[in-house]
C-alpha positions, 0 to 999 in steps of 0.5 A, spaced: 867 166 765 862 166 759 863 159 757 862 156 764 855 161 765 853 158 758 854 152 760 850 152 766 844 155 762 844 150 757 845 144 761 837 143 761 835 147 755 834 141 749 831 137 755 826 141 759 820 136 757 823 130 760 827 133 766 819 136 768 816 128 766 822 125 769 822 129 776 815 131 777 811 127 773 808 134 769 807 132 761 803 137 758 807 142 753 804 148 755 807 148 762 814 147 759 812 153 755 810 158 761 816 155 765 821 158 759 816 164 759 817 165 766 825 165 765 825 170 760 821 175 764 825 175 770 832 176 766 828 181 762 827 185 769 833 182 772 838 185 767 836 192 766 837 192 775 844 189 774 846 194 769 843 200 773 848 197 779 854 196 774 854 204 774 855 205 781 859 198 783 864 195 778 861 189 774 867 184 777 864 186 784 857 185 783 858 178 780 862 175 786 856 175 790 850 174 785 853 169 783 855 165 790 847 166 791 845 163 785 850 157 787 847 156 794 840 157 791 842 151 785 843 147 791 837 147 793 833 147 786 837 139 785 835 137 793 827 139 793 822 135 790 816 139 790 814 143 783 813 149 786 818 150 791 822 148 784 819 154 781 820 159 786 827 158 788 830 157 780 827 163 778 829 167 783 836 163 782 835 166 774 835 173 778 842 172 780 845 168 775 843 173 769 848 178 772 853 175 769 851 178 762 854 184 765 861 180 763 859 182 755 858 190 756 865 190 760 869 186 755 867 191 750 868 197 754 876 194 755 878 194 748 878 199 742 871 199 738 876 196 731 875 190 735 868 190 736 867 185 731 873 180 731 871 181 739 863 179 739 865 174 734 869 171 740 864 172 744 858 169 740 862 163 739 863 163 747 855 161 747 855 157 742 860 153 744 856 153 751 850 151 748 854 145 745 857 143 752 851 144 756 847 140 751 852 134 750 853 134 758 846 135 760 844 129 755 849 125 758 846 127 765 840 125 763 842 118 760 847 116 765 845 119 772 839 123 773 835 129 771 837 133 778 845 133 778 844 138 773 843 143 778 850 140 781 853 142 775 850 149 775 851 151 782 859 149 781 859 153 773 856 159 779 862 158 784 867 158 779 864 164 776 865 167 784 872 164 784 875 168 778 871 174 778 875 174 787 882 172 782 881 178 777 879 183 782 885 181 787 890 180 782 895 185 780 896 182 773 890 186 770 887 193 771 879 191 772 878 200 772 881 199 764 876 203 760 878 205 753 875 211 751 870 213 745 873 217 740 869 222 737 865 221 731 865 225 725 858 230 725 857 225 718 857 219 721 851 221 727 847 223 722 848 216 718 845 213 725 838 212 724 833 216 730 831 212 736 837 207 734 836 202 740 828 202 740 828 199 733 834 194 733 830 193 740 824 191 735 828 188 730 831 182 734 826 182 738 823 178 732 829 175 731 829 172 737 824 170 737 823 166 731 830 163 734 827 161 740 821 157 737 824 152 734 829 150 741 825 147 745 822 141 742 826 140 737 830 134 741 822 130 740 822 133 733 829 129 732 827 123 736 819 122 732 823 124 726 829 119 727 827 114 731 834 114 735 832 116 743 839 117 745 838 123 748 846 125 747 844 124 739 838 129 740 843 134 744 849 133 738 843 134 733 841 140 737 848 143 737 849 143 730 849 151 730 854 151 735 858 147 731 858 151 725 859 158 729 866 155 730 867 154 723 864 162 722 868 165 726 874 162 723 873 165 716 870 171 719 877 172 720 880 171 714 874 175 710 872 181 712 864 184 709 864 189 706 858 192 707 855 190 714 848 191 712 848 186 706 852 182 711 845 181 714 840 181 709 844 175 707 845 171 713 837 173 714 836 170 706 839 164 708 836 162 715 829 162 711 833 156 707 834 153 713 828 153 717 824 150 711 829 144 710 828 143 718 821 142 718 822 137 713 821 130 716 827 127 713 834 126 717 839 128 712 835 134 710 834 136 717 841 136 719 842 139 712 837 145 715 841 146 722 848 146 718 845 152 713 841 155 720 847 155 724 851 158 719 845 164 718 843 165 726 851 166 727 851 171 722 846 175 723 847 175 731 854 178 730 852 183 725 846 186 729 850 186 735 856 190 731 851 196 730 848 196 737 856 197 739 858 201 733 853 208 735 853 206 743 859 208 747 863 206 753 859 208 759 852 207 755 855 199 753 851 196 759 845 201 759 844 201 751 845 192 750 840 191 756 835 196 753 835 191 746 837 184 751 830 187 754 827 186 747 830 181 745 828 176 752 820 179 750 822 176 744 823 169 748 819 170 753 813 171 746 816 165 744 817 161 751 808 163 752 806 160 745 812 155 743 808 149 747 801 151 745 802 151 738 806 144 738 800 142 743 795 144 738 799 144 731 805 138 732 812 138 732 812 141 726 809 147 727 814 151 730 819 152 723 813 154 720 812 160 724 820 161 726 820 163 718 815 167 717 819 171 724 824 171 719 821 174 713 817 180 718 825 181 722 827 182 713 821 187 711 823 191 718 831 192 718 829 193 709 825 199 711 828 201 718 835 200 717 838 199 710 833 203 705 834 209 711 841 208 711 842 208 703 838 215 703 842 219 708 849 217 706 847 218 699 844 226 702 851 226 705 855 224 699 851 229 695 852 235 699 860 233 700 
C-alpha cells in the first residue's frame, strides 16, 4: 500500500516545471515553488486531522473512503483544463490522500519495537523505491504520452489503496485489532530521554527536510543544463539515484548492525555535506558521484532519526507523536517549496545545493547540542551513580 501511495505521489515530483509549461502554459519558477508550498501546507494540517481520527476509527477503515475520494478527485484533476480549478481540486485530493501516511504508525504498532529499525529500514526503501518508479513512469508519461494521464495513474494507486484496505479488513487471515504492547522501560533509560523529546527532533528534521527538499524540485533542469541530455527518463533515472542506493543501504543495514545510533547520524550528516558539494559541480560524473554519496547519507540518517522517535514513543501515541515531528518536517518542506523557486530564479540552478549544505551543517550543530552531547552526559551521570 506504501509503494503504490509513493508511487503516485512521486509520479510528477521531478517534472512539475514541464507539467505547469506543458498543461497550462505557466513557466515561471516561483509558481512551481508556491504549488509545492501549498502541498506541503495541507499535508501538514491533513496528517494531524488524520491521526486524531485513527483514535476513535481503525487506520484500515478511514482509508477505504479517503482514498475512493482522493481517486474520484484525481479523475477530474487529469480532465480539467482550467489552473485554477487544478489547484482547487488537487490540494483538496492531497487532503485525502495524505491519509495514507497512517499506514506508517499502524505498521509499527504491530510489530515489537526490536523490529523498529530492520521495519522502517523496509519502509524507508518502500518510498524510496517509490520515488524510483514514479520518476521513471512519470518520465515515460511525459515522453510518451502527455502530462495529465499521471493523474489516471494516480487515481488507480488510490482505488488499489481502497481495494486492499476493503481485503484486509475483510479477510479472516489477518488480525488488523493486533497491537503489541510497550513493555515498561528501565527509570534509567527515561532519564536518558532528553526533555521536549518530540518538539526538538521535530526542530531537527525540520531542518533536515528541508535542506533535502531544496535540491528535488529542479534538479531535473539542473541535469538536463548541465548534460545537454532532454530525455526526460534520463533526468527521472538520475533523479532516482538515491532510491537506488537506499536498496543497496538496507541491504548491508541487515548484516552490520551500528553501534552507536548517535555516531550512525552524525556520519550519515558528514557524508550528505560531501554529497551536496559534489552535486553543485557542473560535471556529470561528479554529479552522479554526488547523488550515489547523498542517497547513501539521506537514507542513513532518515532511518536513524526515525528510530529514535519510535524508541521513546509508545504504541498508542505512534500515530500522534510521528504527526507532531511529520508536522515539523512537512514545515521544513513547505520552507523549501516557498523559496526553492525564488532562489533559482533569482540565483540559477546551482544555488540550491549551496544552501541544501549549509541546512546540513545547522541540522549537525542541532542534534550535537540537542541530543548527543545531552545524551553523553546523562548516561555518563547514571553510570556514575551506578
Amino acid at each position: 500500500m506504501t509503494l503504490v501511495a509513493v508511487v503516485s505521489d512521486y509520479l510528477l515530483h521531478p517534472f512539475y516545471p514541464q507539467f505547469f509549461e506543458a498543461r497550462f502554459g505557466v513557466t515561471d519558477p516561483k509558481y512551481v515553488g508556491y504549488y509545492f508550498a501549498a502541498i506541503c501546507f495541507i499535508v501538514m494540517i491533513a496528517f494531524p486531522f488524520w491521526a486524531y481520527i485513527s483514535k476513535k476509527v481503525a487506520e484500515l477503515n478511514i482509508l477505504v473512503y479517503t482514498q475512493c475520494i482522493a481517486g474520484i478527485l484525481a479523475l477530474y484533476c487529469y480532465q480539467t483544463t482550467s489552473y485554477i480549478n487544478f489547484w482547487i481540486i488537487s490540494l483538496i485530493m492531497v487532503v485525502f490522500k495524505g491519509s495514507y501516511l497512517l499506514v506508517y504508525p499502524y505498521i509499527l504498532k504491530i510489530i515489537t519495537k526490536k523490529e523498529h529499525t530492520a521495519t522502517i529500514g523496509i519502509l524507508s526503501v518502500v518510498v524510496h523505491l517509490g520515488g524510483i518508479l514514479g520518476a521513471v513512469i512519470g518520465g515515460l508519461t511525459v515522453d510518451l504520452v502527455d502530462a495529465s494521464y499521471i493523474f489516471l495513474v494516480m487515481a488507480a494507486g488510490d482505488f488499489i489503496q481502497m481495494g486492499i484496505s476493503v481485503y484486509l479488513l475483510r479477510s479472516k487471515k489477518y488480525d488488523t485489532h493486533k497491537i503489541i504492547e510497550a513493555q515498561p522501560e528501565p527509570d534509567a533509560k527515561d532519564k536518558i530521554i532528553p526533555q521536549g523529546f518530540i518538539l526538538k527532533i521535530g526542530v531537527v528534521t525540520m531542518i533536515l527536510y528541508f535542506s533535502d527538499f531544496l535540491i528535488r524540485p529542479f534538479f531535473s533542469l539542473y541535469w538536463e543544463s548541465l548534460s545537454g541530455y532532454t530525455n526526460k527518463l534520463i533526468s527521472g533515472s538520475i533523479y532516482a539515484i538515491p532510491g537506488v542506493i537506499a536498496l543497496i543501504a538496507l541491504w548491508i543495514n541487515t548484516k552490520y548492525t551500528p553501534k552507536s545510533e548517535n555516531k550512525s547520524i552524525i556520519s550519515a550528516l558528514f557524508l550528505g555535506m560531501i554529497g551536496l558539494i559534489l552535486q553543485g559541480f557542473p560535471v556529470e560524473a561528479i554529479v552522479i558521484v554526488g547523488r550515489i554519496i547523498y542517497g547513501w547519507a539521506i537514507f542513513q540518517a532518515v532511518v536513524r532519526f526515525d528510530v529514535l522517535l519510535f524508541e521513546y514513543s509508545s504504541p498508542d501515541s505512534y500515530a500522534i507523536d510521528y504527526s507532531k515531528v511529520h508536522f515539523f518536517q512537512n514545515l521544513g518542506v513547505l520552507l523549501a517549496s516557498f523559496s526553492v523557486g525564488i532562489i533559482v530564479d533569482q540565483h540559477g540552478l546551482q544555488i540550491p545545493f549551496t544552501v541544501a549544505l549549509a541546512g546540513f551543517i545547522i541540522t549537525l550543530v542541532m542534534y550535537y547540542f540537542m541530543f548527543y552531547r545531552t545524551t553523553l552526559r546523562t548516561r555518563a551521570k547514571n553510570l556514575a551513580k551506578t
